[in-house]
C-alpha positions, 0 to 999 in steps of 0.5 A: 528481393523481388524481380520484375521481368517484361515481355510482349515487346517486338517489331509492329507496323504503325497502327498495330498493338501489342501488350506488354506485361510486367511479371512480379516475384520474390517477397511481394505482395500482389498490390503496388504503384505501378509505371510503364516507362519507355526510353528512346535513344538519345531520350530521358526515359520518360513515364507513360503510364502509372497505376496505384496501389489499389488500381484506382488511379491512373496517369497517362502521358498526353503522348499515349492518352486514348492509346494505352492501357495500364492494368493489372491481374493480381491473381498473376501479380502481373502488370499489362501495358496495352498499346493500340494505333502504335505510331513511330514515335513509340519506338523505344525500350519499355521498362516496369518499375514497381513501388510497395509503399507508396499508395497512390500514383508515383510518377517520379522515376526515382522513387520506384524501388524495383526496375525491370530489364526492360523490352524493346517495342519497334514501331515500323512505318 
C-alpha cells in the first residue's frame, strides 16, 4: 500500500508563496506520474499541475502557468508544488495523487491510482 501525505499549505497574504510537498511511502518506487490538484468549495476539483514519470514533462493550468512549480526529489520520493505571486482565487484544498504505470503525463483525475488527505492553501487579500 502506499500512502501520499501533503504539507506546506497555510494562510499567505496575495503575492506570498509558499511550497506545498507530496511525501511518498509503502510499496513504491521513487518514480510516477504526479498531480497537484486543488478543490474549492462549491468547485470540481481541478488539476493544476502534472509531472511524468521521468520528470520529463510537465502540464500546467493557464490559471497558474508562470506561477507554480512542480517537481520532484527522488532521493526524498517527494513531490513539490511551488506556488509564487499567490492570489485569492488559489484559496483551496491542495491534494497529491500519484500514478505508478502510467509514463507520461496523466491529467484525468481518475486515473490516479493513489490520493493524499489533502492541505488547505488560504490566499488572504
Amino acid at each position: 500500500q502506499v500512502q501520499l501525505v501533503e504539507s506546506g499549505g497555510g494562510l499567505v497574504q496575495a503575492g506570498g508563496s509558499l511550497r506545498l510537498s507530496c511525501a511518498a511511502s509503502g510499496r513504491t518506487s521513487s518514480r510516477y506520474a504526479a498531480g497537484w490538484f486543488r478543490q474549492a468549495p462549491g468547485n470540481e476539483r481541478e488539476l493544476v499541475a502534472a509531472l511524468s514519470w521521468s520528470g520529463g514533462s510537465t502540464y500546467y493550468a493557464d490559471s497558474v502557468k508562470g506561477r507554480f512549480t512542480i517537481s520532484r526529489d527522488s532521493a526524498k520520493n517527494t513531490v513539490y508544488l511551488q506556488m509564487n505571486s499567490l492570489k485569492p482565487e488559489d484559496t483551496a484544498v491542495y491534494y497529491c495523487a500519484a500514478d505508478f504505470g502510467a509514463r507520461g503525463l496523466v491529467v484525468v483525475p481518475r486515473l490516479y491510482d493513489y490520493w493524499g488527505q489533502g492541505t488547505q492553501v488560504t490566499v488572504s487579500s
